[in-house]
N, C-alpha and C positions, 0 to 999 in steps of 0.2 A: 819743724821742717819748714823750710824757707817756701817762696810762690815758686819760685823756679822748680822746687825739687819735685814739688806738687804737682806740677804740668808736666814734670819730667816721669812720672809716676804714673800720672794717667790716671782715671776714674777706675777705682775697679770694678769688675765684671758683676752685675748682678744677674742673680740666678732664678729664672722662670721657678715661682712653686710648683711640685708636682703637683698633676690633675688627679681627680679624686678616683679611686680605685672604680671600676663599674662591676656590677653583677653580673656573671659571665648570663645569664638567663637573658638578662635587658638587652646585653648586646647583640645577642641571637634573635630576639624579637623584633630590635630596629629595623636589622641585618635584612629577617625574612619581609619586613614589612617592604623595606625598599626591594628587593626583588618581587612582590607580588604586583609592586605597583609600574614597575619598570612593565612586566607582562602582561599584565592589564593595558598597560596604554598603547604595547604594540599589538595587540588581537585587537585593539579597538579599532585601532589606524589601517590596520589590516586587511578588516573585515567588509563587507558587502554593502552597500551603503542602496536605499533605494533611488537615488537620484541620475540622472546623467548631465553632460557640461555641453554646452556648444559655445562653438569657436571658429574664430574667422578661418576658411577655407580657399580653393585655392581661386584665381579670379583671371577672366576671359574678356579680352575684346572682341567684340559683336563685328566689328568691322577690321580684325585680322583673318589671324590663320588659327587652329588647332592641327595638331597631329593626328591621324587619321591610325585607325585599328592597325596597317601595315608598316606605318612609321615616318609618311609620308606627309605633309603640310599638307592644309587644303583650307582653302576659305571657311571658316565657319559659320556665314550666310553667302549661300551661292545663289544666284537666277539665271540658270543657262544659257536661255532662250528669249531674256528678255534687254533691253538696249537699260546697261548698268555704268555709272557717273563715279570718278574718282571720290575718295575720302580722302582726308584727316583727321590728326588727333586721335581719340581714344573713345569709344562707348562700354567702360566695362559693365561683365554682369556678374555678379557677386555669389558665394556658397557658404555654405555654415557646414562643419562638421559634427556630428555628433557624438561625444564618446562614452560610452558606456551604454548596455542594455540588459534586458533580463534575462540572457542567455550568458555576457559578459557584465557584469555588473562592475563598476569601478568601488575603488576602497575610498572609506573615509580618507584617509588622507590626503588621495587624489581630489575629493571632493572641497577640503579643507585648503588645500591649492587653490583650486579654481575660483575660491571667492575673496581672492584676495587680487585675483586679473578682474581688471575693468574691459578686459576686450573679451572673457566669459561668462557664461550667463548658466548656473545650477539651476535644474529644471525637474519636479518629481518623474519619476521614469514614466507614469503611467502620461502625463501632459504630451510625450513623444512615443510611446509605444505602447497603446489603449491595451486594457487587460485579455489576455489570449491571445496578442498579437505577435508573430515572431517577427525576426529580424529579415526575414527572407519574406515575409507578404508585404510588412512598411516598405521592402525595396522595391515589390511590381506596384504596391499603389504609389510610390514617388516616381519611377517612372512612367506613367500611365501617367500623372498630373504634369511630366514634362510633356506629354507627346501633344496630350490635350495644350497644352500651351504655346506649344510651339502653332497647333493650326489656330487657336486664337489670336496668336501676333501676327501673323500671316493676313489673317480676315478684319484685324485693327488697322491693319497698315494700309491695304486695298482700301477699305473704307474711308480713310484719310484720303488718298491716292486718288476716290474717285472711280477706282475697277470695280465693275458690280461682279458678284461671284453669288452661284446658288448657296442655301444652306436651310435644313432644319434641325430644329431643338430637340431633342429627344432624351424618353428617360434612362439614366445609368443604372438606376437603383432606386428603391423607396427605405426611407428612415420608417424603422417600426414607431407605434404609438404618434403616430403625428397624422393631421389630415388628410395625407397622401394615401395612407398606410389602408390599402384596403378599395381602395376607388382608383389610383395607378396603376400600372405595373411596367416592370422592365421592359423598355421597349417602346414602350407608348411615345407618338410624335406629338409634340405639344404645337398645335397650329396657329391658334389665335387665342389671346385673355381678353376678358371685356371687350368682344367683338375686335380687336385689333391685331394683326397677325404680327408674330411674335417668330424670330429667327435667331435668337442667341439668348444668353444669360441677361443680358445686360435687359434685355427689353422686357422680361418677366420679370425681373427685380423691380421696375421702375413702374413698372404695372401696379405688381405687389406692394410695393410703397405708398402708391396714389390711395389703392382701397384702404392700406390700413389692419391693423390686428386684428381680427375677428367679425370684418366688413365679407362678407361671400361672394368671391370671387370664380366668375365663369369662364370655363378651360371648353376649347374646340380640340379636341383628339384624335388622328388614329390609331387603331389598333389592328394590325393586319391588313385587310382591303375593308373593315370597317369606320366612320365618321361619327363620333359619340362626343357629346357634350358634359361634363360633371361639373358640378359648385363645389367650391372646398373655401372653408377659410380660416386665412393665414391666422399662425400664433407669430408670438415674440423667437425668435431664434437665440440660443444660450450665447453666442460668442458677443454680438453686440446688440440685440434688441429688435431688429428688423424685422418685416414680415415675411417669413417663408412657409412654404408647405410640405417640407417633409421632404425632397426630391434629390437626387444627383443628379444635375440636365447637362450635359453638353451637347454642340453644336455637330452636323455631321454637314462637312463641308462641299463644295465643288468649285475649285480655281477654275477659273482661265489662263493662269499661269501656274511656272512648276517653282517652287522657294526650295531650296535642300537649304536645313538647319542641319549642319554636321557637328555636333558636340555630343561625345559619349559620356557614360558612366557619369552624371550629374542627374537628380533626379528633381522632383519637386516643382513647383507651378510659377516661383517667383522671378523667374525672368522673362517671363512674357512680355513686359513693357520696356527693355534693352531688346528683346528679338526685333520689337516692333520699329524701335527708334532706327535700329541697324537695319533693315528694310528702307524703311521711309530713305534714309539717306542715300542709301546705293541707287533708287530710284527715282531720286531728284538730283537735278543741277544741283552744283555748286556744294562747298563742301562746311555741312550743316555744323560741325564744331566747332569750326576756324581755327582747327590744330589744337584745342582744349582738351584738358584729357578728364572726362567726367564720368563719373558713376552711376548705376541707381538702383534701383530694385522695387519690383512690385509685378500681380500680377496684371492680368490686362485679359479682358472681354472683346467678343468679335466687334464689337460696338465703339472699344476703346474704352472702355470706364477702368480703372487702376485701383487695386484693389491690395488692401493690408496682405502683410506676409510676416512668417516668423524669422524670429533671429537678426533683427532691422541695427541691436547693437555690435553686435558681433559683423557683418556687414560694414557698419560704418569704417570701421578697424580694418578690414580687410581692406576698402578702398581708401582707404589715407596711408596702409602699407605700401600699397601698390604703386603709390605714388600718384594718384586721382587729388587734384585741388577742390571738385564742385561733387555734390552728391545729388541725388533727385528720389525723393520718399514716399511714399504712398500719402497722401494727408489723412487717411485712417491709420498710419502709424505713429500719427506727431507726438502722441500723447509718453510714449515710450522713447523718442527720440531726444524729447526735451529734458536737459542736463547730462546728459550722455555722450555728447559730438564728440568725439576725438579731435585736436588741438591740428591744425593744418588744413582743414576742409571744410566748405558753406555747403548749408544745407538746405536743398530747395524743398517747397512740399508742392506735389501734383496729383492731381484727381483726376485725369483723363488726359488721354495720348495731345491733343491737341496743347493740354498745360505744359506736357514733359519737351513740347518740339519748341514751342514759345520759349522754356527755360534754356533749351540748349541754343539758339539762337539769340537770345540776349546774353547768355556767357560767351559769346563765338562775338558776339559787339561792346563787349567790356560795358554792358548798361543792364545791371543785374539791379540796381536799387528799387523796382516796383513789383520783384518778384515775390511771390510769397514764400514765408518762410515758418517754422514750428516752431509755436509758443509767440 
C-alpha cells in the first residue's frame, strides 16, 4: 500500500480495553460510603455551632439627621435652647452587628463563612452573651450602656466647653467575690477617694491607678441620709490588669443645659466620644471638620478619658464602606487595630476628648503628620 493510500485509510480505531468486572458487593460499599459522607458533611455544616460573627453595622452622622419613631428627620444631636453654630463634613459613629445567640445559634457553615470575611470577627458565644444570659436582658443592659453614655458625652463635652454642671458617682451594682462585695452596696454615692472628691468614672479610676493593686484605698460614702467611710483594696481587673474594686459606678447628672441625643434602637457604650465630638462642634464657632468626613469609636467618661470598645475591626469596615477617609481609635484598642485597617482610611489613636478635637482639627488643616497613630 502506497503513503497516499495510507493517509487515505486513516489510522485505525483503537479500542479502550474493558475495565475489570467489580463485585457487585464493592460497588455497593463505595456507593454507601460516599453517601454516608455526603450526610455527614451536611448535618455538620448544618448543625449549631457555639460561636457567633460580628459585622460592620449600620453607621450615623453625629452632626446630621436620623429618622425619628414617626418617620420624620430630626437632628440626632439637638440643643434647643442653647445658641448652636453651622457644621460640616461628617462625624460618624459606627455599630457592629451581631449574629448568632444561644436562643438562635448560627450553623457551622455560616461560621465557616465568616472566617474567611476580613470585615468579621468569630467570637465564642459565651465572649457576647455570659452564661444564663438571654437575648432580651444583653439588649436592656446595651441599652442602659447607651443611655449612660449618651449623659457621659453630654458632661465630656461641657467639661471641654467650660459649663460646670452638678454630678455624683454612685453605685449600679457590686461584682461578687471582689473588694466591694460586701462593704458597698447598690446605691451607695461614692463622695470622695483618698480625701479627693470624686464625681465621675474617670476620677476614681485615676485615684485607683495612683494607689495601685492591693495598696488600701479610702472611700467617703453615703448611704441614705448617712456619711460612712470604708478601705477597700483594689485587685487586678481581668480585662486589662488595672485596679478596680469590684463596682458598676456611674455618674448621676445635673445640666444647665438640655442635649436631646435622638438615635434609637442602637445600643452599647461605644459612641460616647462621636456623641461628644458632635456636641463640642455644634457648640463652637466654626466648622470643626473643614468638610472631612471622619469616623471613630470609643467610649468616653464625664471627664473625657476614651476608653476601648469591642468590634474596633468590624467598625473599621463600616467606616471606610461608608465612605469615611480618617478614623479615630481608642489607644487601648491599638493593639487589635494594628494589621487590620481596611485599605482607604488613616487611623488616628486617641486617649481623651481633648486628643479626638486636636485629630479632627489637624485633618480639617491637611497637617495630620504629628498625629499619633497605632503600631
Amino acid at each position: 500500500m502506497s503513503l497516499s493510500e495510507l493517509l487515505a485509510a486513516g489510522r485505525p480505531p483503537r479500542e479502550r480495553p474493558p475495565a475489570p468486572e467489580s463485585e457487585p458487593w464493592t460497588t455497593y460499599l463505595g456507593f454507601g460510603l460516599l453517601i454516608a459522607a455526603v450526610v455527614g458533611t451536611v448535618l455538620f455544616a448544618t448543625a449549631p455551632s457555639p460561636y457567633v460573627v460580628e459585622r460592620p453595622g449600620p453607621v450615623f452622622d453625629t452632626l446630621g439627621e436620623v429618622q425619628s419613631s414617626d418617620g420624620d428627620p430630626v437632628p440626632l444631636i439637638e440643643i434647643p435652647d442653647e445658641t448652636t453654630y453651622p457644621t460640616s463634613g461628617r462625624l460618624d459613629l459606627l455599630t457592629v452587628y451581631v449574629d448568632g445567640s444561644r436562643e438562635n445559634p448560627l450553623s457551622w457553615l455560616e461560621v465557616a463563612q465568616a472566617w474567611f470575611d476580613p470585615s468579621r470577627t468569630v467570637l465564642p458565644i459565651d465572649a457576647v452573651y455570659p452564661e444564663g444570659q438571654t437575648e432580651d436582658e444583653a439588649d436592656e443592659e446595651s441599652a442602659a450602656a447607651m443611655e449612660t453614655s449618651q449623659e457621659d458625652a453630654v458632661a465630656a463635652a461641657l467639661t471641654e466647653l467650660d459649663i460646670p454642671y452638678e454630678s455624683v458617682l454612685t453605685v449600679a451594682g457590686v461584682i461578687e467575690d471582689t473588694p466591694s462585695d460586701g462593704v458597698l452596696e447598690e446605691g451607695d454615692e461614692i463622695l470622695t477617694a483618698e480625701g479627693e472628691v470624686v464625681t465621675d468614672v474617670d476620677g476614681l479610676r485615676a485615684i485607683l491607678a495612683e494607689a495601685g493593686i492591693g495598696t488600701p484605698v479610702e472611700l467617703g460614702i453615703r448611704r441614705g441620709v448617712d456619711e460612712l467611710t470604708v478601705v477597700l483594696a483594689p485587685v487586678a481587673s481581668e480585662q486589662d490588669g488595672s485596679p478596680v474594686i469590684g463596682v458598676y459606678a456611674s455618674s448621676v447628672y445635673d445640666f444647665p443645659i438640655e442635649v436631646l441625643i435622638q438615635l434609637e434602637n442602637v445600643g452599647g457604650p461605644s459612641a460616647g466620644m462621636m456623641f461628644a465630638l458632635g456636641i463640642y462642634d455644634k457648640m463652637t464657632p466654626g466648622e470643626l471638620t473643614g468638610g472631612e468626613h471622619i469616623a471613630g469609636t470609643g467610649t468616653i467618661g464625664g471627664g473625657g478619658q476614651v476608653g476601648a470598645i469591642g468590634g474596633i475591626v468590624q467598625k473599621m469596615y463600616g467606616a471606610r464602606d461608608a465612605g469615611a477617609t480618617w478614623f479615630l481609635a481608642p489607644a487601648s484598642n491599638c493593639t487589635e487595630v494594628v494589621g487590620h485597617i481596611p485599605s482607604g482610611i488613616e487611623v488616628f489613636s486617641v486617649a481623651n476628648l481633648d486628643d479626638a478635637i486636636e485629630a479632627v482639627e489637624a485633618i480639617a488643616d491637611d497637617d495630620t503628620a504629628e498625629l499619633a497613630r497605632c503600631g
